[in-house]
Backbone and ligand atoms as CSV (ligand in chain L), in Angstrom:
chain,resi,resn,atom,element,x,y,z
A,1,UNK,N,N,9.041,9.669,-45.785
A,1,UNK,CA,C,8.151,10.203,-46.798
A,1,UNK,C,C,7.527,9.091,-47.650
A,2,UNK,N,N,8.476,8.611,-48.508
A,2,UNK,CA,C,8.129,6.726,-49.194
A,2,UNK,C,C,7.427,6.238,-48.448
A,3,UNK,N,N,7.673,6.353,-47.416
A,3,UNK,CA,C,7.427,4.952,-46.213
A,3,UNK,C,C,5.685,5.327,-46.115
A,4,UNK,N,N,5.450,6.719,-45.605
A,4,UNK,CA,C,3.689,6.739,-45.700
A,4,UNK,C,C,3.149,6.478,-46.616
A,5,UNK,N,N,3.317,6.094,-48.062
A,5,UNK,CA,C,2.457,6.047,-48.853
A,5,UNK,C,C,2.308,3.821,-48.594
A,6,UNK,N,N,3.064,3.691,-48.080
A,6,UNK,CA,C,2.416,2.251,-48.067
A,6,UNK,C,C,2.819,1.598,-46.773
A,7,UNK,N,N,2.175,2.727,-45.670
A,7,UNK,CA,C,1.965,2.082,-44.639
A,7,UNK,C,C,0.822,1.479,-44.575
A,8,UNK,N,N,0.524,0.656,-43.765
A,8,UNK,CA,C,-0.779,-0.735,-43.597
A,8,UNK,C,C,-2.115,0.746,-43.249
A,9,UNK,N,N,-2.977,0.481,-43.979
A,9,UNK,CA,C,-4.361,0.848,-43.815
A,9,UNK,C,C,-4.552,0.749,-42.091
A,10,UNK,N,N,-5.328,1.815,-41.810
A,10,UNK,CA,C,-5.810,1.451,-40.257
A,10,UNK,C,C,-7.055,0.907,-40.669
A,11,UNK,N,N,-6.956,-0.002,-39.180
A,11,UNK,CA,C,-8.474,-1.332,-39.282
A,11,UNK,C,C,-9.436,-0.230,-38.923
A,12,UNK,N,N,-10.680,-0.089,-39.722
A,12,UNK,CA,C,-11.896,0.687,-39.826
A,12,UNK,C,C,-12.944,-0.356,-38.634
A,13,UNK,N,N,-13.487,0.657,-38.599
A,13,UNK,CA,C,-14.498,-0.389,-37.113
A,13,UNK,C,C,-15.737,0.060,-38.087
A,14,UNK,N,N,-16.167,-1.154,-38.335
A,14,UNK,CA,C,-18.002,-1.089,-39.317
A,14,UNK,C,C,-19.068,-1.414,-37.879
A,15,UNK,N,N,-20.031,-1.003,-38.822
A,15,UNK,CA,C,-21.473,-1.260,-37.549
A,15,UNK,C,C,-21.416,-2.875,-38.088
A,16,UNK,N,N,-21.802,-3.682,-37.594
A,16,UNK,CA,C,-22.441,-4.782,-37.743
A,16,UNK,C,C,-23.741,-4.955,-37.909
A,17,UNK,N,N,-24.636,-5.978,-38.719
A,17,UNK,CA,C,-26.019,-6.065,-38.700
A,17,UNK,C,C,-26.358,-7.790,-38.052
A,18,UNK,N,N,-27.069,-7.800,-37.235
A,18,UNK,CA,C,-26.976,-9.209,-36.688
A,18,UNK,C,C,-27.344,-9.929,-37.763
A,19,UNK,N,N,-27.595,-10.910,-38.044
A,19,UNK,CA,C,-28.280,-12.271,-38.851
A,19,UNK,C,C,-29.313,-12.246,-38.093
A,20,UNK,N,N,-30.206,-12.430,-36.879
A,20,UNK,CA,C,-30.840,-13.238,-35.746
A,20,UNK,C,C,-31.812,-12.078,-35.860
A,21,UNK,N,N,-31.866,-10.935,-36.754
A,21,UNK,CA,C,-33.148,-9.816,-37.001
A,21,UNK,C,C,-33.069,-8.883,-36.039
A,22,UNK,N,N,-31.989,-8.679,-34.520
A,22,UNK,CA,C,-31.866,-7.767,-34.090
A,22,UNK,C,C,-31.522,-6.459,-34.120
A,23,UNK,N,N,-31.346,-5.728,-33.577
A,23,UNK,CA,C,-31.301,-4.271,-33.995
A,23,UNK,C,C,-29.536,-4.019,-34.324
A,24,UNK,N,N,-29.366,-3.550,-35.600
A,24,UNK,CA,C,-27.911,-3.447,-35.770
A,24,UNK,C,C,-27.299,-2.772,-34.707
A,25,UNK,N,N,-26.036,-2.873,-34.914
A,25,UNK,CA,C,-25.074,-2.977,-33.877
A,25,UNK,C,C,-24.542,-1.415,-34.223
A,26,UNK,N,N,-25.066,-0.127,-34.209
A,26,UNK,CA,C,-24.727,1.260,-35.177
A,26,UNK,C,C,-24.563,2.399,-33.967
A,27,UNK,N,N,-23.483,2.814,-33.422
A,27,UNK,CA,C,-23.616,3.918,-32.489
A,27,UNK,C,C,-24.322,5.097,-32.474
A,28,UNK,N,N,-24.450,5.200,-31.655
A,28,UNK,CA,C,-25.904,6.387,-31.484
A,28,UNK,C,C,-25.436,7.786,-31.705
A,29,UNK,N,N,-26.036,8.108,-33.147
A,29,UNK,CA,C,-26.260,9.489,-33.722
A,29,UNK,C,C,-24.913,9.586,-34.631
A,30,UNK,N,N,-24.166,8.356,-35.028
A,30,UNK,CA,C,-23.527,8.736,-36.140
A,30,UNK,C,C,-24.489,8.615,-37.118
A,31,UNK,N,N,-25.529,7.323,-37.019
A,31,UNK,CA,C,-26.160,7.362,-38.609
A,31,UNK,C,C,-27.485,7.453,-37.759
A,32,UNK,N,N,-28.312,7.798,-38.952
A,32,UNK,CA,C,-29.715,8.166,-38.671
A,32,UNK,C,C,-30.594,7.051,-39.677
A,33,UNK,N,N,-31.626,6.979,-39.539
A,33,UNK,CA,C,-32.631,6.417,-39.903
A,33,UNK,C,C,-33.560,7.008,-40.851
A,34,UNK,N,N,-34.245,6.981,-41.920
A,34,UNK,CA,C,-35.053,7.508,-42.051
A,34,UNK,C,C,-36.037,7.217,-41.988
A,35,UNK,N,N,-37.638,7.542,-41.567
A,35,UNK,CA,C,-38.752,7.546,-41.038
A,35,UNK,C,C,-39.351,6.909,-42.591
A,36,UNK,N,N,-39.042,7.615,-43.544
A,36,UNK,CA,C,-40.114,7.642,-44.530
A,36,UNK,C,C,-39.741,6.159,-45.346
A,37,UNK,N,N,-38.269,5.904,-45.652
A,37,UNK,CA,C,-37.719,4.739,-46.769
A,37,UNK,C,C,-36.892,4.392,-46.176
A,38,UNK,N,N,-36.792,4.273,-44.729
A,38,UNK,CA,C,-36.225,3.048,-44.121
A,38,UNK,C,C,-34.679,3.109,-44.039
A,39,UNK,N,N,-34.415,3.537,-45.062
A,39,UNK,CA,C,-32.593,3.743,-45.157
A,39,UNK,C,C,-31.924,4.332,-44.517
A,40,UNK,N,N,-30.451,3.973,-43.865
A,40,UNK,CA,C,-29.769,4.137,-42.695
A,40,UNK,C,C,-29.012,4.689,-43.451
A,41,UNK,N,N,-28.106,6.612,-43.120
A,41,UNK,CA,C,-27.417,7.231,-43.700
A,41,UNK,C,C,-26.682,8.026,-42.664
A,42,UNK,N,N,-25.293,8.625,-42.783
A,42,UNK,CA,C,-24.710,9.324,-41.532
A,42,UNK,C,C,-25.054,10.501,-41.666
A,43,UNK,N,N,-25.009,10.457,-39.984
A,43,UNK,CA,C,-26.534,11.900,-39.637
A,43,UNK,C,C,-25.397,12.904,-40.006
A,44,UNK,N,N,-23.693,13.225,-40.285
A,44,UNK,CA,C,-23.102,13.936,-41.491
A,44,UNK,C,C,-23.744,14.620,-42.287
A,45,UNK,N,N,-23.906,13.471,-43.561
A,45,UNK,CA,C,-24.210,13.870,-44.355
A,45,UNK,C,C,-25.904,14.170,-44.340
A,46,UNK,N,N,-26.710,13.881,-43.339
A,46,UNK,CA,C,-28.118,14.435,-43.479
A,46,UNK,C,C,-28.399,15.827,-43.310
A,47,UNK,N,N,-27.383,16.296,-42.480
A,47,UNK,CA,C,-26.967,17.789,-41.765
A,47,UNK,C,C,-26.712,18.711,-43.105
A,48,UNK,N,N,-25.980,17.606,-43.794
A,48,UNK,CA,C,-25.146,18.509,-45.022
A,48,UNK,C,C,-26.391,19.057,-46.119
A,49,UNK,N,N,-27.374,17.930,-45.759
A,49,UNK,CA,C,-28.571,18.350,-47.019
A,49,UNK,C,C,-29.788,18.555,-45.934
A,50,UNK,N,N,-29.451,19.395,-45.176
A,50,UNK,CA,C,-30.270,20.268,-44.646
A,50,UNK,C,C,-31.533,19.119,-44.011
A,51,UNK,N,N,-31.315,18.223,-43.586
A,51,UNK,CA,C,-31.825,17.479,-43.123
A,51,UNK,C,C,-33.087,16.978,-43.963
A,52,UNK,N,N,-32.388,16.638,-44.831
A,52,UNK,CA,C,-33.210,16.136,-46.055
A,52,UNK,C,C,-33.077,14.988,-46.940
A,53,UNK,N,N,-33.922,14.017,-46.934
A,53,UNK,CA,C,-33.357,12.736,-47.131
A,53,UNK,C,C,-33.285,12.802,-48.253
A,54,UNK,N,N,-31.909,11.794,-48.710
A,54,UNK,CA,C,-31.458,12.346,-49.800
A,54,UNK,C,C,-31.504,11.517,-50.699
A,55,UNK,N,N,-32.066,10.102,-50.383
A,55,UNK,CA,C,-33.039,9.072,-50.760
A,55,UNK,C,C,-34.591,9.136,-51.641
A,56,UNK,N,N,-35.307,10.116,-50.963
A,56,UNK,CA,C,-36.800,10.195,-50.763
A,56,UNK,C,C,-37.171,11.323,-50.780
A,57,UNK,N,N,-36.503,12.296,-49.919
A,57,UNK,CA,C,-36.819,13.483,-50.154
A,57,UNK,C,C,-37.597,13.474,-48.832
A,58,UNK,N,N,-37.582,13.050,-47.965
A,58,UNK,CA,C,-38.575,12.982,-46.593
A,58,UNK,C,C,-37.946,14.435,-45.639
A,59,UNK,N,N,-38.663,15.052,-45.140
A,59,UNK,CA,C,-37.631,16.285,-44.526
A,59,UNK,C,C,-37.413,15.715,-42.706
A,60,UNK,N,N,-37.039,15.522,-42.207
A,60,UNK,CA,C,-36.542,14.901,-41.086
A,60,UNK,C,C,-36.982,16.348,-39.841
A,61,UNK,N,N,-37.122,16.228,-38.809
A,61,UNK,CA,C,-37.582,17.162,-38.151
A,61,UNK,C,C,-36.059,18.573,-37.419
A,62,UNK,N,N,-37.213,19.706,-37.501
A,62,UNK,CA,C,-35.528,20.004,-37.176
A,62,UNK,C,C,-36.046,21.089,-36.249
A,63,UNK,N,N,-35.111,21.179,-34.993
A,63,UNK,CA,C,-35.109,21.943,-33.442
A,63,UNK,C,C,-35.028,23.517,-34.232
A,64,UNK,N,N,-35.836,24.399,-33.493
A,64,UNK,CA,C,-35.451,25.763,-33.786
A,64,UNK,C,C,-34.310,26.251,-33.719
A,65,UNK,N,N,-33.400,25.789,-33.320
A,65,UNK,CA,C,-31.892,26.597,-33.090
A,65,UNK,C,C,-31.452,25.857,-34.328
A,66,UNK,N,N,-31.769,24.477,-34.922
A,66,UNK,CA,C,-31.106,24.021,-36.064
A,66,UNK,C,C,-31.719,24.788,-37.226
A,67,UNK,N,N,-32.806,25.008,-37.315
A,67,UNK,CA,C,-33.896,26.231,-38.109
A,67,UNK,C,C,-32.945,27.284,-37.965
A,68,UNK,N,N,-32.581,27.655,-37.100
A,68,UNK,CA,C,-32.401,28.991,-37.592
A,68,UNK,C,C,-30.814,29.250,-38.054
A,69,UNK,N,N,-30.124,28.099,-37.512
A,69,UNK,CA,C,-28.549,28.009,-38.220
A,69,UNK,C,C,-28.783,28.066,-39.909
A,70,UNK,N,N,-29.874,26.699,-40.419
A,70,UNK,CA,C,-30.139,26.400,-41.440
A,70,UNK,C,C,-30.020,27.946,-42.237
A,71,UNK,N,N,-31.101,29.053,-41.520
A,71,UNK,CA,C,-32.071,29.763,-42.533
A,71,UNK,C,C,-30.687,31.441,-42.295
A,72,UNK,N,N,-30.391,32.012,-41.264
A,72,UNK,CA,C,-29.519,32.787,-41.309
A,72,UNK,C,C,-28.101,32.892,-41.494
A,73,UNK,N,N,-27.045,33.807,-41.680
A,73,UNK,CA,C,-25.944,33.632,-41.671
A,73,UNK,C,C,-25.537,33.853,-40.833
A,74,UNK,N,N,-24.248,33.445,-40.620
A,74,UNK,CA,C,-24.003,32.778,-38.874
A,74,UNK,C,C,-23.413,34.476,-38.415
A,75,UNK,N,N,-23.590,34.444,-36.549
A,75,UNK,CA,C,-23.891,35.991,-36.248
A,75,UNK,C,C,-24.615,37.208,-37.217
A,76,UNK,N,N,-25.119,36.612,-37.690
A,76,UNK,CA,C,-26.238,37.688,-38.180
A,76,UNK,C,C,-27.804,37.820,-37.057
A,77,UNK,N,N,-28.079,36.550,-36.631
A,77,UNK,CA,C,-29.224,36.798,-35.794
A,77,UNK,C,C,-28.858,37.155,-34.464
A,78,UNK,N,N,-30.114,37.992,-33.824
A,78,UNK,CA,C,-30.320,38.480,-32.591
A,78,UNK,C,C,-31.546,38.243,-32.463
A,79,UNK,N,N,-31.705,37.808,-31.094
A,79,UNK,CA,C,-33.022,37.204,-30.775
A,79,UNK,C,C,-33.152,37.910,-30.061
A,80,UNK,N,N,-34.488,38.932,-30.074
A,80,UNK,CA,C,-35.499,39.318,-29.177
A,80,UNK,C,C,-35.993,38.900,-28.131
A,81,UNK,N,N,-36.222,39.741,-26.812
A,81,UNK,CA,C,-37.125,39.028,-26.062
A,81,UNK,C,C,-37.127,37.791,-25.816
A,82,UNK,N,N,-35.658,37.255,-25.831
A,82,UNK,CA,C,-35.384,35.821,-25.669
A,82,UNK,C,C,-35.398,35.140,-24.008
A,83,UNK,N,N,-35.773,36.190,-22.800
A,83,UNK,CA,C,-35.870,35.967,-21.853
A,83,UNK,C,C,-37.238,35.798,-21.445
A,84,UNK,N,N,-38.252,35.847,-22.228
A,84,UNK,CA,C,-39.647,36.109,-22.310
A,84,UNK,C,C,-40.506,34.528,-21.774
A,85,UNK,N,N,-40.792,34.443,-21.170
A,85,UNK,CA,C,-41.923,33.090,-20.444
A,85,UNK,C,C,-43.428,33.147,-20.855
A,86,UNK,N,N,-43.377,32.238,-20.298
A,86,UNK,CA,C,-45.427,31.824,-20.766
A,86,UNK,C,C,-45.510,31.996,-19.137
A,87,UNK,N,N,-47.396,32.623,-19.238
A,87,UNK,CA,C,-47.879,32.563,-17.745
A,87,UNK,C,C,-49.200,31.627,-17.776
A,88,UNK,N,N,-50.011,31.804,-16.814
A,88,UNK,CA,C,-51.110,31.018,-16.998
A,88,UNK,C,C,-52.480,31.684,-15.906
A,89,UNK,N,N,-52.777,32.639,-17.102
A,89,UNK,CA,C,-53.682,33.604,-16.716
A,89,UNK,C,C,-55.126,32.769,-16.407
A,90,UNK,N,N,-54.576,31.658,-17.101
A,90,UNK,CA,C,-56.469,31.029,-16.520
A,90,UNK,C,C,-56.715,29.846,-15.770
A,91,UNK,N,N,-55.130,30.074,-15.347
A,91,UNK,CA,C,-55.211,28.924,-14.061
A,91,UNK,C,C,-54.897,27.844,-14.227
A,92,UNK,N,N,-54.665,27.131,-15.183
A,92,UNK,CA,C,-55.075,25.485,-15.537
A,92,UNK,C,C,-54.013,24.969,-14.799
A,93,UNK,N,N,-54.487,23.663,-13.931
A,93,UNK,CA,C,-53.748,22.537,-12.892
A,93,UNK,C,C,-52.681,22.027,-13.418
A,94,UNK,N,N,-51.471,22.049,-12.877
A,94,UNK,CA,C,-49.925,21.472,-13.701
A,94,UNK,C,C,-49.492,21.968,-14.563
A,95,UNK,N,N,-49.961,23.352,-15.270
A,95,UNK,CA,C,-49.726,24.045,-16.683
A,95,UNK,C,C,-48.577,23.897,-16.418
A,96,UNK,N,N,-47.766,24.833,-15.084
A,96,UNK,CA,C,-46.668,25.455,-15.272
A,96,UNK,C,C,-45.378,24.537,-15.262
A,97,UNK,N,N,-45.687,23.271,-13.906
A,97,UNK,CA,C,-45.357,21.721,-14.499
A,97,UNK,C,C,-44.913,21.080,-15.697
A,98,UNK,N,N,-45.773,21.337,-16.560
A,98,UNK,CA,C,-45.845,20.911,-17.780
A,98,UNK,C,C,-44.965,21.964,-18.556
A,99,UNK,N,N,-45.010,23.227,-18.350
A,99,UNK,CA,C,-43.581,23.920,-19.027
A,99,UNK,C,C,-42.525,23.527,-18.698
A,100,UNK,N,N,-42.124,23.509,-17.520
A,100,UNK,CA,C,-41.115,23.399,-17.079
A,100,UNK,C,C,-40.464,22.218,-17.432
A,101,UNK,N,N,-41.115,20.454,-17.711
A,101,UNK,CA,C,-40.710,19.727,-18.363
A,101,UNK,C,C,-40.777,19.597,-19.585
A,102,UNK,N,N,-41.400,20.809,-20.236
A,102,UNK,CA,C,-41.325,20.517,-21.970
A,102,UNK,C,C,-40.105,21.419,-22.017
A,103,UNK,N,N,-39.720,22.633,-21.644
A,103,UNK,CA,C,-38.430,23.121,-21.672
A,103,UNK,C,C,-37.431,22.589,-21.356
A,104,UNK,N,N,-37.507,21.713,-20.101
A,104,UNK,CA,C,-36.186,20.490,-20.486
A,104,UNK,C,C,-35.972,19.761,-21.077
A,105,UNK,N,N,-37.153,19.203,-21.714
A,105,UNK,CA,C,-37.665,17.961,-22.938
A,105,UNK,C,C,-36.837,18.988,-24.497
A,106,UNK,N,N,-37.225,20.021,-24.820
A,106,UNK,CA,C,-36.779,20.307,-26.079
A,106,UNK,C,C,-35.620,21.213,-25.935
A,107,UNK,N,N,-35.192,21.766,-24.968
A,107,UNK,CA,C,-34.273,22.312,-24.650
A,107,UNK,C,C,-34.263,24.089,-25.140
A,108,UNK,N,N,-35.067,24.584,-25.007
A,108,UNK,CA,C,-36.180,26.128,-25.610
A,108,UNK,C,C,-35.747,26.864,-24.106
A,109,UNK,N,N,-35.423,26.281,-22.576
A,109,UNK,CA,C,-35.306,26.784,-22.064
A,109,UNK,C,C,-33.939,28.145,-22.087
A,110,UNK,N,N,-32.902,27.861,-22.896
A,110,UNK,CA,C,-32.139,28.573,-23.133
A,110,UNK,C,C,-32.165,28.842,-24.126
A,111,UNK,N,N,-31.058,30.715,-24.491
A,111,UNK,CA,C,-31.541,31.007,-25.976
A,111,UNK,C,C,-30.195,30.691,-26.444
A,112,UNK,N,N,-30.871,31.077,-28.426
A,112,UNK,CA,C,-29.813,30.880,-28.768
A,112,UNK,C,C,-28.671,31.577,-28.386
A,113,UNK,N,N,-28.538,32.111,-27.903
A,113,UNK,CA,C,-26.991,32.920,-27.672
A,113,UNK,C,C,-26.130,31.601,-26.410
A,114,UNK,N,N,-27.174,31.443,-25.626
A,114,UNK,CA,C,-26.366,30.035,-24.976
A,114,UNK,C,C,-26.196,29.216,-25.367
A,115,UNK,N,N,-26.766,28.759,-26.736
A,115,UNK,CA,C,-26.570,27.165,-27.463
A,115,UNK,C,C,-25.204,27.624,-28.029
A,116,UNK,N,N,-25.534,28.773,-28.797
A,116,UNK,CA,C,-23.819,28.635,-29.884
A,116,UNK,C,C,-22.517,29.364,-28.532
A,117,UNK,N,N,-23.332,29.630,-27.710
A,117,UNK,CA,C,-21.717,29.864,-26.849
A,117,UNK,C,C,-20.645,28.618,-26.767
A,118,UNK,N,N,-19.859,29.168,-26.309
A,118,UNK,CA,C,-18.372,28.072,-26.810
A,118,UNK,C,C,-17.593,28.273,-25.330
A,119,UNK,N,N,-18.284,28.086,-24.136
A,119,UNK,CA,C,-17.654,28.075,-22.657
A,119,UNK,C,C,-18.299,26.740,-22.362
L,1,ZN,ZN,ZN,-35.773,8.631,-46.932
């Protein structure tokens, strides 16, 4: 019991910033960046203020499924017509191409009921 209160600190692992102007040494998607004032903060706590810099006030961009965690209470939404597609009634060359990689690009191809599933 005694004994934990002055056991040795565990060694903390910090990001490093080079000297030589390269890109710090910061694992990807603990801390975030901000676009507007430059300042590096953990994407944590950016989540916590609603993705809102908490610096500047810059609003950071946010995916519809993070929109809608943000704006409802959790199992309260049901999404409509969430199986619903785009067509391309007027023909245009690669349209459907071009869905098909913007739905893997933002990830819209599934709904929310598959994002918050837990399998
Ligand atoms: Zn900022």
């Amino acid at each position: 019991m005694l004994g934990d209160l002055f056991t040795k600190p565990k060694k903390r692992k910090y990001a490093t910033i080079p000297s030589d102007g390269s890109k710090p040494d910061v694992p990807e998607g603990i801390m975030t960046k901000c676009p507007s004032c430059k300042k590096i903060m953990y994407s944590k706590e950016l989540q916590k203020n609603l993705k809102v810099c908490s610096y500047c006030g810059y609003h950071h961009s946010l995916g519809a499924q993070e929109r809608i965690a943000y704006l409802v209470d959790e199992g309260s939404f049901s999404e409509l017509d969430g199986n619903l597609t785009t067509a391309n009634p007027l023909g245009f060359e690669d349209y459907m191409d071009r869905i098909v990689k913007d739905k893997k690009k933002n990830g819209l191809e599934r709904s929310y009921f598959d994002w918050n599933r837990n399998d």
